[in-house]
VOTI-541707 format. One record per residue: x, y, z of N, C-alpha, C in turn. Coordinates in pm, whole numbers, plus 50000, padded with zeros to 5 digits. Example, Ala and Ser with C-alpha at 12.3 -4.5 7.8 and 13.67 -1.06 7.14 Angstrom:
2
ROKOL     nx     ny     nz    cax    cay    caz     cx     cy     cz
ROKOL  51319  49431  50780  51230  49550  50780  51320  49670  50780
ROKOL  51285  49775  50708  51367  49894  50714  51290  50003  50787
This chain:
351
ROKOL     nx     ny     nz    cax    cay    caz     cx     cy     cz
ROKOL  50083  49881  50000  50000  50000  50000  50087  50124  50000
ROKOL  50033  50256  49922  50102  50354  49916  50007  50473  50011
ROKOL  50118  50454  50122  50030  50572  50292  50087  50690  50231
ROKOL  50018  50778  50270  50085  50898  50266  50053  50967  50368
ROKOL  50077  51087  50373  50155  51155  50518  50023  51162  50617
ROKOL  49889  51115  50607  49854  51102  50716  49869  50989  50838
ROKOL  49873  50885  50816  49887  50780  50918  49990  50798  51048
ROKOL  49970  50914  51100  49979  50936  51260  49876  50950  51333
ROKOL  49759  50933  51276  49654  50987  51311  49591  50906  51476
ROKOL  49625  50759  51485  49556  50706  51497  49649  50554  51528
ROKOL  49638  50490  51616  49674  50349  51609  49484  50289  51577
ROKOL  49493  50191  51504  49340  50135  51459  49383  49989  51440
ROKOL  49351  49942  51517  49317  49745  51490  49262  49773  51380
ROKOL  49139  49818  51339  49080  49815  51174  49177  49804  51075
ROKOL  49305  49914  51080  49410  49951  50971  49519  49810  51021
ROKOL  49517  49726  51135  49619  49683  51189  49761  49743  51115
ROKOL  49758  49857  51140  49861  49959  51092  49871  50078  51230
ROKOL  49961  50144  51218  49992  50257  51371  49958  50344  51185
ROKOL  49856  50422  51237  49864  50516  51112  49963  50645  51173
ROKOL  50001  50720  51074  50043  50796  50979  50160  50842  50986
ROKOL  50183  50929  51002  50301  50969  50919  50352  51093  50833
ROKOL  50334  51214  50883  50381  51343  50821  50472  51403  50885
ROKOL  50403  51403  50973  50470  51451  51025  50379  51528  51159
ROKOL  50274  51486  51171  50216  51553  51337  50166  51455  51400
ROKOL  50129  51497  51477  50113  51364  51573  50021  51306  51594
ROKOL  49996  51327  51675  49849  51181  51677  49802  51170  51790
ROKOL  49904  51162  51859  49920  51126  52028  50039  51166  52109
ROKOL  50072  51295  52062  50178  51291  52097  50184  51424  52250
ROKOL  50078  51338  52332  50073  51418  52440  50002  51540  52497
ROKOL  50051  51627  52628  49974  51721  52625  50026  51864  52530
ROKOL  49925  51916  52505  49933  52056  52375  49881  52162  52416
ROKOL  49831  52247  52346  49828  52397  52375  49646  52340  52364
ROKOL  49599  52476  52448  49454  52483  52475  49369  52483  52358
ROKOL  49261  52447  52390  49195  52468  52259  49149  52590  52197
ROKOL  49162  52540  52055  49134  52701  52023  49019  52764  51990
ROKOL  49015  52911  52034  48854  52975  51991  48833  52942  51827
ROKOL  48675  52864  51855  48623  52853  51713  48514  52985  51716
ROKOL  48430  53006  51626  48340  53107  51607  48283  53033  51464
ROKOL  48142  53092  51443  48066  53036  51379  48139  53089  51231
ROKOL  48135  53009  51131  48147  53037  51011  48097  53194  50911
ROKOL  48122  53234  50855  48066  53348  50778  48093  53298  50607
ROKOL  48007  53257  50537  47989  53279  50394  47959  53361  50341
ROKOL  48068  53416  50251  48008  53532  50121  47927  53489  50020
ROKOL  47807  53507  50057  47688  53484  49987  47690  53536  49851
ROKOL  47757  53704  49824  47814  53724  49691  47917  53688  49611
ROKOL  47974  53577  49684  48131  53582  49634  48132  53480  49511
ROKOL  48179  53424  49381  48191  53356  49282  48125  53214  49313
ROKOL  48146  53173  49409  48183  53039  49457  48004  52993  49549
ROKOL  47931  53083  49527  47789  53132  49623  47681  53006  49623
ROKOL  47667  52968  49702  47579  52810  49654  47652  52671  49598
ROKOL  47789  52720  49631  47859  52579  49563  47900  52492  49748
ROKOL  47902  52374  49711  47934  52275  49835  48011  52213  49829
ROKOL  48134  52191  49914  48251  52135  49851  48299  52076  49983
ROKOL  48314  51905  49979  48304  51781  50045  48472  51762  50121
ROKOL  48476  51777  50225  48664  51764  50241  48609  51615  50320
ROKOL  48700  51552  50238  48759  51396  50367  48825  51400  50415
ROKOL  48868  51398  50541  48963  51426  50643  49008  51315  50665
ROKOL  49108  51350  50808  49147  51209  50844  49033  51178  50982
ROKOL  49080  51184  51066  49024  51211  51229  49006  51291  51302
ROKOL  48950  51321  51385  48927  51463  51456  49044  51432  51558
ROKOL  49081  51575  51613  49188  51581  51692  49303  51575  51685
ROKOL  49347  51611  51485  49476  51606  51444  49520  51748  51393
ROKOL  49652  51781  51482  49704  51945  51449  49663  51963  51294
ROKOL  49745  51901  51208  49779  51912  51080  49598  51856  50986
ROKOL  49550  51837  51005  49436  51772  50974  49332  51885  50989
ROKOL  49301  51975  51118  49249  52043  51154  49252  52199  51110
ROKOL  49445  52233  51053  49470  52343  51021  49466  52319  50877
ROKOL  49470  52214  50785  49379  52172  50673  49264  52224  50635
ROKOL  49199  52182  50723  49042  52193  50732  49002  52331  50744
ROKOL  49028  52384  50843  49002  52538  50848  49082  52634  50751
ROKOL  49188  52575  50716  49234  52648  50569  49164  52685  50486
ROKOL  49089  52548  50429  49004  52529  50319  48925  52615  50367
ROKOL  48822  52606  50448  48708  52673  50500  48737  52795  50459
ROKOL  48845  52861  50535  48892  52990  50512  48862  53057  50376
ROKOL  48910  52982  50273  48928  53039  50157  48787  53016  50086
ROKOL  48749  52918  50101  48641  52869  50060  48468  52934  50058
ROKOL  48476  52965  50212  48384  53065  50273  48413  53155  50207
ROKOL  48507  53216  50222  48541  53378  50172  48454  53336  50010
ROKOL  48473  53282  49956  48428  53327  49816  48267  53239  49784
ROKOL  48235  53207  49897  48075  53211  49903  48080  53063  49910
ROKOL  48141  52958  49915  48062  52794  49936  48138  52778  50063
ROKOL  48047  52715  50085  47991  52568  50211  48136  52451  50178
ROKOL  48189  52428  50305  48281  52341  50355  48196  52214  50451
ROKOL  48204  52104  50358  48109  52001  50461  48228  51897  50539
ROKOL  48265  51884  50619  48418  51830  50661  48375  51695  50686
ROKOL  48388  51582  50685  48359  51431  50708  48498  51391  50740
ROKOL  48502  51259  50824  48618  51200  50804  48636  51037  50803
ROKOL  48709  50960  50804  48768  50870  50708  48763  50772  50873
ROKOL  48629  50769  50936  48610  50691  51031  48504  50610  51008
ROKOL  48485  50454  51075  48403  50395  51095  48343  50415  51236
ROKOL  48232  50325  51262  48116  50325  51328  48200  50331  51477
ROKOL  48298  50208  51515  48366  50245  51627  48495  50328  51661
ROKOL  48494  50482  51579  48556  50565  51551  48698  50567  51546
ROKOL  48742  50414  51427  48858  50356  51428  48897  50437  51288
ROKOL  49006  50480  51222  49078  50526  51098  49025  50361  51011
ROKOL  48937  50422  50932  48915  50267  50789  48928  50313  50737
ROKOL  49045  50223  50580  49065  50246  50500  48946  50269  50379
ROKOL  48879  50177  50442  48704  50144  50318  48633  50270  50378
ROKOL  48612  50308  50435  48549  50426  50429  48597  50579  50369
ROKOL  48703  50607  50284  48677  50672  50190  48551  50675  50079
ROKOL  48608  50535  50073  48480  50531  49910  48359  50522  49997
ROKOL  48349  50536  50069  48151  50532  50142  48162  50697  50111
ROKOL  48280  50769  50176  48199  50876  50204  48206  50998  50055
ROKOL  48279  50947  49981  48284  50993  49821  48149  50940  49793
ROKOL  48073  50827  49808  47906  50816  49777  47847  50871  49789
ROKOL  47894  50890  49937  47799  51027  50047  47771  51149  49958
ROKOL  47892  51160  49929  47950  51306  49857  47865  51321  49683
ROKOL  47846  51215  49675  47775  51245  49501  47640  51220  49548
ROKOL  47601  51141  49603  47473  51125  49641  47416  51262  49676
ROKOL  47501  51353  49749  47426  51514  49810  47509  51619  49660
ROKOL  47510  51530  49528  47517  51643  49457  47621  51737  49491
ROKOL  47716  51695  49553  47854  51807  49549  47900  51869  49494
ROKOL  47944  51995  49439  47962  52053  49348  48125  52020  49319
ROKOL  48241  51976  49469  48392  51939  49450  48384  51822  49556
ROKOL  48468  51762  49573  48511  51644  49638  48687  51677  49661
ROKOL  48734  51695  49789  48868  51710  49815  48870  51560  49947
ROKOL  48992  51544  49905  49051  51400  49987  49156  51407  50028
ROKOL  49189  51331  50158  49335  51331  50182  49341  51166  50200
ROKOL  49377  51098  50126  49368  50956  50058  49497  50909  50173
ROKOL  49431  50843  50230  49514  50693  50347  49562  50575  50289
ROKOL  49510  50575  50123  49597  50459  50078  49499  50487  49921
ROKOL  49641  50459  49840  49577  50461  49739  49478  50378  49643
ROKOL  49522  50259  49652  49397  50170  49629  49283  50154  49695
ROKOL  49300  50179  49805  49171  50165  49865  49038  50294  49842
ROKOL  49109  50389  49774  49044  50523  49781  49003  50479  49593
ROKOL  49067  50420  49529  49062  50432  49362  48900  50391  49308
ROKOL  48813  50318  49363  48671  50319  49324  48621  50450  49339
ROKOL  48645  50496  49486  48555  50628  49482  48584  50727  49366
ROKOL  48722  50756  49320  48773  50843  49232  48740  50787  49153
ROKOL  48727  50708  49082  48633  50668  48953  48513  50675  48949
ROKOL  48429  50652  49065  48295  50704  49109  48277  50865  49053
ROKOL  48340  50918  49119  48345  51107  49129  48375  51141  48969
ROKOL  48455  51051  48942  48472  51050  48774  48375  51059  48696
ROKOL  48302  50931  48773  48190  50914  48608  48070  51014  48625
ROKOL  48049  51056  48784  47928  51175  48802  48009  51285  48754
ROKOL  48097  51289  48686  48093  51414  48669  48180  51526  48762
ROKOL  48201  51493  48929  48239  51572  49019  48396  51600  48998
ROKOL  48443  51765  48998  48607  51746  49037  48651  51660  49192
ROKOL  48738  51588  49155  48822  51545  49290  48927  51600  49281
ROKOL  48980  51644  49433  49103  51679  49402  49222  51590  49576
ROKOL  49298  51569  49575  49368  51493  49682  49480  51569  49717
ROKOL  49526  51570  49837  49640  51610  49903  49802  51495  49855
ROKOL  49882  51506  49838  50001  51500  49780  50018  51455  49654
ROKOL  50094  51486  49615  50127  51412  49425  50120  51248  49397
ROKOL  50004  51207  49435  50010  51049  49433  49997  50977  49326
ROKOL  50093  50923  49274  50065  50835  49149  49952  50736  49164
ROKOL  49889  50692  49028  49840  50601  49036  49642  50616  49049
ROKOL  49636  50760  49102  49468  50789  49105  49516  50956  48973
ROKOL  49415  50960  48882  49415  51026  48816  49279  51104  48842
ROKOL  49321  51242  48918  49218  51358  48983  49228  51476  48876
ROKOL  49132  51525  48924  49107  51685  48903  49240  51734  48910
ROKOL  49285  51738  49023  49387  51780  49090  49472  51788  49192
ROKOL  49606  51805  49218  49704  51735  49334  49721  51856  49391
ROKOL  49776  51872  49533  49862  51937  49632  49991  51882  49629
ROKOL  50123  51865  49594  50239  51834  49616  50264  51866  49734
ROKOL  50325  51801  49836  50405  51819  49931  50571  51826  49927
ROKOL  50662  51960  49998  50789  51962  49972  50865  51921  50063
ROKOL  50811  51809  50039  50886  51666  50217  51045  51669  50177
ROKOL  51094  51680  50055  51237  51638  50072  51292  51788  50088
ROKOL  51246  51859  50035  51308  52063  50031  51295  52032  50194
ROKOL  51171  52032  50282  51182  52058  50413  51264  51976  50504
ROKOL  51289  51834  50449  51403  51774  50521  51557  51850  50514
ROKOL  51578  51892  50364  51709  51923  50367  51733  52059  50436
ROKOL  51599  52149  50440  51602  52241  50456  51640  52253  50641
ROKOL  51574  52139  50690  51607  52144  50815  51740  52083  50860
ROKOL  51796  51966  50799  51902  51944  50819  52053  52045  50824
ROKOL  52023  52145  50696  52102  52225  50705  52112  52318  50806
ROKOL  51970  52378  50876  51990  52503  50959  52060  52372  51131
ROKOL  52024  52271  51124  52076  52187  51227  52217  52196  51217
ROKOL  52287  52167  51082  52379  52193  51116  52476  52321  51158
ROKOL  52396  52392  51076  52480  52584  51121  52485  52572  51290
ROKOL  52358  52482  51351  52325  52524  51475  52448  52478  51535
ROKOL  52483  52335  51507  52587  52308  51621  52753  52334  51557
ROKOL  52747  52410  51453  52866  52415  51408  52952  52375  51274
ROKOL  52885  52295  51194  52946  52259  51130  52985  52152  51066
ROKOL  53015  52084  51216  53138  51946  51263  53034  51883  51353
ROKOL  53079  51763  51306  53018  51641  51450  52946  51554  51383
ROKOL  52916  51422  51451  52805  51332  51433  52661  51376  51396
ROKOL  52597  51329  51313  52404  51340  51288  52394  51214  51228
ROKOL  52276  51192  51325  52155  51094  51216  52010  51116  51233
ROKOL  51940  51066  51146  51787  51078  51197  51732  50961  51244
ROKOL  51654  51002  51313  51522  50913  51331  51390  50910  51241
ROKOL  51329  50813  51177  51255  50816  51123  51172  50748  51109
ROKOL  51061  50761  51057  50941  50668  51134  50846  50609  51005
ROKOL  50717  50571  50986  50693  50442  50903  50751  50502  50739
ROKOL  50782  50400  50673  50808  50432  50569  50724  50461  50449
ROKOL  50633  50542  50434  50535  50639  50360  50657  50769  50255
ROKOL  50586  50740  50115  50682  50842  50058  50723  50930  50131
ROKOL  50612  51009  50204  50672  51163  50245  50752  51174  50337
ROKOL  50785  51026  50410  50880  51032  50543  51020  50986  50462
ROKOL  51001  50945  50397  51128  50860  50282  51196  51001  50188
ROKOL  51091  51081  50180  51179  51191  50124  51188  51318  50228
ROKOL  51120  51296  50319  51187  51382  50401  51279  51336  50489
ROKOL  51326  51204  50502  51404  51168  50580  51545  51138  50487
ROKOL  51569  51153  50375  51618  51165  50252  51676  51320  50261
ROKOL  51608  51413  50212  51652  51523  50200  51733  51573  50394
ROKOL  51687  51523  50449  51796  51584  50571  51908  51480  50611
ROKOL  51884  51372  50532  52057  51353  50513  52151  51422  50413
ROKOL  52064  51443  50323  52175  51541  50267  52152  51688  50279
ROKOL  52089  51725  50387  52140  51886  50447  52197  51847  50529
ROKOL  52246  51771  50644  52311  51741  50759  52477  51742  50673
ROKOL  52495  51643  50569  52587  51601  50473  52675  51747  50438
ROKOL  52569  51844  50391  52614  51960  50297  52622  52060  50397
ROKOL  52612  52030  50530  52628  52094  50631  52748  52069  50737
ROKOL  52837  51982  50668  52977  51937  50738  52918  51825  50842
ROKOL  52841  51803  50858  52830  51683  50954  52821  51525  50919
ROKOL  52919  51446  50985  52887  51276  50975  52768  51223  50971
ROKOL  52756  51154  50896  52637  51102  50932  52697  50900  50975
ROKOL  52552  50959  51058  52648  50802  51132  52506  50705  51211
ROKOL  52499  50602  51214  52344  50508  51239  52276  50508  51082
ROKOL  52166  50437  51078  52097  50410  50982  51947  50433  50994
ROKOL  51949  50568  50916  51790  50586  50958  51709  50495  50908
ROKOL  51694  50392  50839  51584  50299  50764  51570  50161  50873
ROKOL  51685  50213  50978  51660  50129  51117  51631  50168  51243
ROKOL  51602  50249  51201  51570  50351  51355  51451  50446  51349
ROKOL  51335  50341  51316  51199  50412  51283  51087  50393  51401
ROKOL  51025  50479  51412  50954  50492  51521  50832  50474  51449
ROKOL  50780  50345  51475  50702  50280  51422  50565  50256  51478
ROKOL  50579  50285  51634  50474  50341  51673  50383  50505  51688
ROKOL  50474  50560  51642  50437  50673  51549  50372  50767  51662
ROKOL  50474  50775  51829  50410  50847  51927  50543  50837  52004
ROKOL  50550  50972  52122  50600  50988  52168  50681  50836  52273
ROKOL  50665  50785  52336  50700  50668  52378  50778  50570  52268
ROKOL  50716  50557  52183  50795  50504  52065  50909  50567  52000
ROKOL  50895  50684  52038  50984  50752  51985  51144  50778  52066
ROKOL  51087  50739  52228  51176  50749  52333  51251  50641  52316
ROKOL  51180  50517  52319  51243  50384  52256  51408  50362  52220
ROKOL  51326  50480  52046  51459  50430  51925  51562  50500  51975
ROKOL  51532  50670  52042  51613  50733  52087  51714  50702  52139
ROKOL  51655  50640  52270  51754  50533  52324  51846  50439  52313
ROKOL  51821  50406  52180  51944  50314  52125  52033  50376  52059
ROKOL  51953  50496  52000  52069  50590  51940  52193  50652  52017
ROKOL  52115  50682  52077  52192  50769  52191  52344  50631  52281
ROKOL  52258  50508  52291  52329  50428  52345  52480  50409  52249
ROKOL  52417  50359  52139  52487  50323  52002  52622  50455  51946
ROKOL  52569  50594  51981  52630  50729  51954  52659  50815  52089
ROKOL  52689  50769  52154  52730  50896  52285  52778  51036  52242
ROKOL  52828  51053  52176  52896  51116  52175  52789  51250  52008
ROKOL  52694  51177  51996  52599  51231  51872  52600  51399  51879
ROKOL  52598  51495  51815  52596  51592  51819  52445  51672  51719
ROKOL  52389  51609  51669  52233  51637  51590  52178  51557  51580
ROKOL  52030  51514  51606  51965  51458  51583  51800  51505  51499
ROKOL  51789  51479  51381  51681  51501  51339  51580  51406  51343
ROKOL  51437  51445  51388  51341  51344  51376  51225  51413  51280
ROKOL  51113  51295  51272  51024  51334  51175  50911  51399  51159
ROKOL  50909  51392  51304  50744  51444  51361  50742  51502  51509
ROKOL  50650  51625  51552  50646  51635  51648  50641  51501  51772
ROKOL  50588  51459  51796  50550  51369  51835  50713  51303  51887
ROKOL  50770  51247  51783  50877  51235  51807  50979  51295  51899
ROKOL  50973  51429  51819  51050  51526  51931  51113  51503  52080
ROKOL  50923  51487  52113  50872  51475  52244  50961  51385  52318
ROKOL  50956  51258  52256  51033  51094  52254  51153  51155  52304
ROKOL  51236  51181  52193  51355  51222  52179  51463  51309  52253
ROKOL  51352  51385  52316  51382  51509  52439  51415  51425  52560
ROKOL  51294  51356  52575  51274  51259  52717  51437  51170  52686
ROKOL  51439  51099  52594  51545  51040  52615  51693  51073  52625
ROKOL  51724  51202  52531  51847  51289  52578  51867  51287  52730
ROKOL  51735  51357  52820  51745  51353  52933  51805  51250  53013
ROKOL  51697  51132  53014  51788  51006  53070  51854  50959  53033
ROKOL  51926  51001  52921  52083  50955  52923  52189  51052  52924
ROKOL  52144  51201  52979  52254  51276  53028  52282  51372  52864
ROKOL  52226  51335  52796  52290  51420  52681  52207  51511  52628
ROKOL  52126  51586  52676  52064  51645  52687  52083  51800  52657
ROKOL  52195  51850  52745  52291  51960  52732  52358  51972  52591
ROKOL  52419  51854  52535  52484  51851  52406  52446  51816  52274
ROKOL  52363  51713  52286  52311  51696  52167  52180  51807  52146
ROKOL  52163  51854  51977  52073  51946  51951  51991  51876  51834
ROKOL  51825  51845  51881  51791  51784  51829  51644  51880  51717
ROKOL  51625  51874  51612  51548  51891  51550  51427  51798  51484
ROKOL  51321  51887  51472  51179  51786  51431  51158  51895  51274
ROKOL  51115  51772  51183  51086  51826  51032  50956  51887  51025
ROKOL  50830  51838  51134  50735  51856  51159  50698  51903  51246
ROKOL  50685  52014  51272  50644  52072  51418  50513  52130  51426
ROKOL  50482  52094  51567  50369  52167  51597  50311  52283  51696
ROKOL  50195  52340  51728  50244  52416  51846  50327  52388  51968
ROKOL  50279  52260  51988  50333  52178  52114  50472  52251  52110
ROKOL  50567  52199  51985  50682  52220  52003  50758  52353  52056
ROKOL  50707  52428  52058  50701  52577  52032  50773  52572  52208
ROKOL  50700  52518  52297  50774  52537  52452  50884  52452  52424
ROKOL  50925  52383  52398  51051  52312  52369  51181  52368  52315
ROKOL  51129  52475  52221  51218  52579  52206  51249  52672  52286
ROKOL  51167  52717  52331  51176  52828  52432  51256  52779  52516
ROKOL  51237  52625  52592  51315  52608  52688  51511  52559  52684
ROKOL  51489  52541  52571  51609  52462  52503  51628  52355  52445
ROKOL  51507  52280  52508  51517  52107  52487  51531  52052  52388
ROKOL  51453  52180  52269  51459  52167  52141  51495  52272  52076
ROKOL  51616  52210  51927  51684  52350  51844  51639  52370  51728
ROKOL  51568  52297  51718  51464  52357  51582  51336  52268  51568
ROKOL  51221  52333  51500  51138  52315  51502  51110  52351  51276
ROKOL  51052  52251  51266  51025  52306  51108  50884  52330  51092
ROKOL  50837  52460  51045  50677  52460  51070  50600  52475  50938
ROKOL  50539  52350  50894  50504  52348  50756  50347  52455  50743
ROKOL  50298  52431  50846  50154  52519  50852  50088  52488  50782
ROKOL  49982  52382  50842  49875  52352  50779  49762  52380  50738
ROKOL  49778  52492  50736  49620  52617  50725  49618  52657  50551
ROKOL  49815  52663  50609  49827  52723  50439  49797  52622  50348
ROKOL  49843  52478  50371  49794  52392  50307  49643  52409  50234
ROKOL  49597  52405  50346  49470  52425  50258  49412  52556  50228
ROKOL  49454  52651  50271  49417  52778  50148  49451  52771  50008
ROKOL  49594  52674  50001  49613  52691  49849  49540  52557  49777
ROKOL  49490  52478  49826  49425  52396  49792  49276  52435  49765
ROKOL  49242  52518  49858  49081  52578  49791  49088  52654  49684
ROKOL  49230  52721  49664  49255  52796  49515  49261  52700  49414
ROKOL  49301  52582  49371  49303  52479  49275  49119  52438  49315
ROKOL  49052  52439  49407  48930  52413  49352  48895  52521  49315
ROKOL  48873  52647  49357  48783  52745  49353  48833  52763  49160
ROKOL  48922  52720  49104  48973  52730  48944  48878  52646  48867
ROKOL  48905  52526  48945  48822  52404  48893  48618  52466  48852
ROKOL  48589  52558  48981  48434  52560  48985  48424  52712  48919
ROKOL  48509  52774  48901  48492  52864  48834  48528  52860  48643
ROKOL  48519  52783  48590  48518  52729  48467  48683  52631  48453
ROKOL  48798  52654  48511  48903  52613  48410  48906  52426  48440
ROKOL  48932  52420  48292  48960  52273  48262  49058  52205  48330
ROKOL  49056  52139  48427  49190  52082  48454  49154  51915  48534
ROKOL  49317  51880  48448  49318  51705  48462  49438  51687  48577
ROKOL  49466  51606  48613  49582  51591  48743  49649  51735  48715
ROKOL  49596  51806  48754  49691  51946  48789  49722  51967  48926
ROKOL  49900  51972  48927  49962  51950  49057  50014  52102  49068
ROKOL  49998  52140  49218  49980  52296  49255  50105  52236  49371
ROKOL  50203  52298  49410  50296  52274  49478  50241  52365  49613
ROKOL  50259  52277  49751  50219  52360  49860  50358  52420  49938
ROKOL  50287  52582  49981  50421  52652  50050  50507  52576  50130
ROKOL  50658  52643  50119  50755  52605  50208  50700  52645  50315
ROKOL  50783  52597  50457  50699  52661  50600  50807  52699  50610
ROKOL  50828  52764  50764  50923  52865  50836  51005  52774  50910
ROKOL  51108  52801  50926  51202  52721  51074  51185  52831  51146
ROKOL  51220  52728  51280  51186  52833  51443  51295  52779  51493
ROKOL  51409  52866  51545  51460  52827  51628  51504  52914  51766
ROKOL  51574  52922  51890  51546  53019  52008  51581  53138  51941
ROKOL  51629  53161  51817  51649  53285  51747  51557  53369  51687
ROKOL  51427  53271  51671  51300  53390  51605  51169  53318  51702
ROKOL  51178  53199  51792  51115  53167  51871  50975  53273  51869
ROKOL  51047  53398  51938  50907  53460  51972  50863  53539  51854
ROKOL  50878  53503  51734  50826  53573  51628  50676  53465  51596
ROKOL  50735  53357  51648  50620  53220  51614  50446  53284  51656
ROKOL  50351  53259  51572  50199  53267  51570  50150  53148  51579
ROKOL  50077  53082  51674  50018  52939  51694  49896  52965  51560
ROKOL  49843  52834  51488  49800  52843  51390  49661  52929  51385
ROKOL  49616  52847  51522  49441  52927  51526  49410  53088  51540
ROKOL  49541  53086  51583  49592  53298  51535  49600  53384  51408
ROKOL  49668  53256  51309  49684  53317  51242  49547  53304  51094
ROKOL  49452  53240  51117  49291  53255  51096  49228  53215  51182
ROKOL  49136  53290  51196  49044  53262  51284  48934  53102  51230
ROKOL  48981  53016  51337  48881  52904  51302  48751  52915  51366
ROKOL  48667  52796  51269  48515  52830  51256  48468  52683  51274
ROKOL  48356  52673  51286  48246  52535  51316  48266  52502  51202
ROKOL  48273  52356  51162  48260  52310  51035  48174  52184  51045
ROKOL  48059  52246  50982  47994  52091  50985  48025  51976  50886
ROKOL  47982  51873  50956  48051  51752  50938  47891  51635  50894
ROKOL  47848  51713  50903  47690  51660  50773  47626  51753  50676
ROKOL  47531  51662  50594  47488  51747  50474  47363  51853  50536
């Protein structure tokens, strides 16, 4: 099966899989408060006025999933349609793979005017997209996935943001010294982002030393993540960077510096960060943080639909999503937690 970057979402006996995998977490502890929602506002005049447009999510209660969601909304609302948010759960609110294509039924059955997906596996999602096909509906899916032929793609820049972080890791500690990563299930986007920050660590004067394609945190949560740490750390005393893949990780990774004393020296970075991470910097524990921002994600993703419903023709048209920001104790307090930087809204989650 080809996962893509959601399967953190969720450990599910259904998937007998630890889903996901982007890089946020899932479970990765306690986080920042919740954030003020406020009721939605549609521009009733805006181009887009009476159109309804279907997002499949993953699960409720996921950073990156959530700042998705209200992205879309964001942009979406603004130009006059309705955001109906569903997600990619069964009855005992486990992550199923078969419930995509139920809820793409859902979705033509109420006459949708778009269908957006963030596809947990690609075959399992390929009836519904042929479904949405033959009614007629644009689909469009979150990363460049071979193999389903949509409306239209979101690219993700998993290997730019690996290298991108590897490199500022290395300015951080100098130059010189030991790095490896940690990395967790093997899903394209962790394979090229765990890819591209070996070779920023590389082009950044640092060794690279362990084998990240063995040192995956496979339970895809903080504890699991403390685990691999631990052997790293056992295996490398003397390690001077450590990059991991996901917040979540981080978390792991922090804890285990600690109990093994290296804490002070090694400087560890996450490709995926979330607010969580944000005190981790502040305090030291953590030297970088990479913040892809998932809001933006989906603002530019409601722009490839809002093209689609406003007449232009388009077949797998792949729209590349923004680079994010690095944070490190150097612009720390420049950081905006996401629900700041739009205001999120109720999104209903029926027709």
């Amino acid at each position: 099966m080809n996962r893509p970057l959601l399967l953190a979402l969720a450990t599910s006996a259904t998937l007998a899989i630890t889903a996901c995998s982007s890089g946020t977490t899932g479970s990765g502890g306690s986080g920042p408060a919740a954030p003020e929602v406020k009721a939605a506002t549609i521009d009733a005049s805006g181009p887009l006025a009476g159109k309804t447009v279907t997002y499949i999510d993953g699960m409720p209660g996921n950073a990156l999933m959530e700042g998705i969601a209200q992205g879309l909304a964001t942009e979406l609302n603004a130009q006059g349609a309705k955001l109906v948010d569903v997600y990619q759960t069964n009855a005992q609110n486990q992550l199923d793979l078969a419930v995509a294509n139920q809820r793409i039924q859902e979705a033509i059955a109420q006459d949708v005017d778009a269908i957006v997906a963030f596809p947990l596996d690609v075959n399992s999602i390929s009836p519904g997209v042929a479904a949405a096909e033959k009614a007629g509906i644009p689909l469009f899916i979150f990363q460049d996935l071979g193999g389903l032929d949509v409306t239209g793609k979101l690219a993700f820049p998993d290997e730019q943001r690996g290298r991108d972080t590897g490199e500022a890791l290395a300015k951080i500690v100098g130059g010189e010294g030991e790095a490896t990563v940690l990395s967790g299930i093997p899903t394209d986007n962790i394979e090229n982002a765990v890819a591209g920050a070996v070779e920023g660590l590389e082009a950044g004067g640092l060794k690279i030393v362990g084998d990240p394609a063995n040192q995956r945190n496979l339970k895809d949560d903080a504890p699991g993540a403390q685990q691999i740490a631990q052997g790293i750390f056992a295996q490398h005393p003397d390690l001077d960077a450590l990059v991991v893949y996901n917040s979540a990780s981080a978390t792991g990774a922090i804890a285990a510096a600690r109990q093994a004393g290296v804490l002070d020296h090694v400087k560890i970075a996450t490709m995926a960060g979330e607010d969580a991470n944000i005190e981790q910097l502040r305090t030291g524990d953590l030297a970088l943080s990479y913040d892809f921002d998932g809001t933006n994600y989906g603002k530019k993703m409601a722009e490839l639909v809002a093209r689609s419903l406003e007449g232009e023709q388009l077949d797998n048209e792949v729209v590349e999503a923004p680079l994010g920001t690095i944070f490190t104790q150097d612009n720390v307090a420049d950081f905006v937690p996401w629900p700041e930087r739009i205001q999120y809204v109720e999104l209903p989650h029926t027709y």
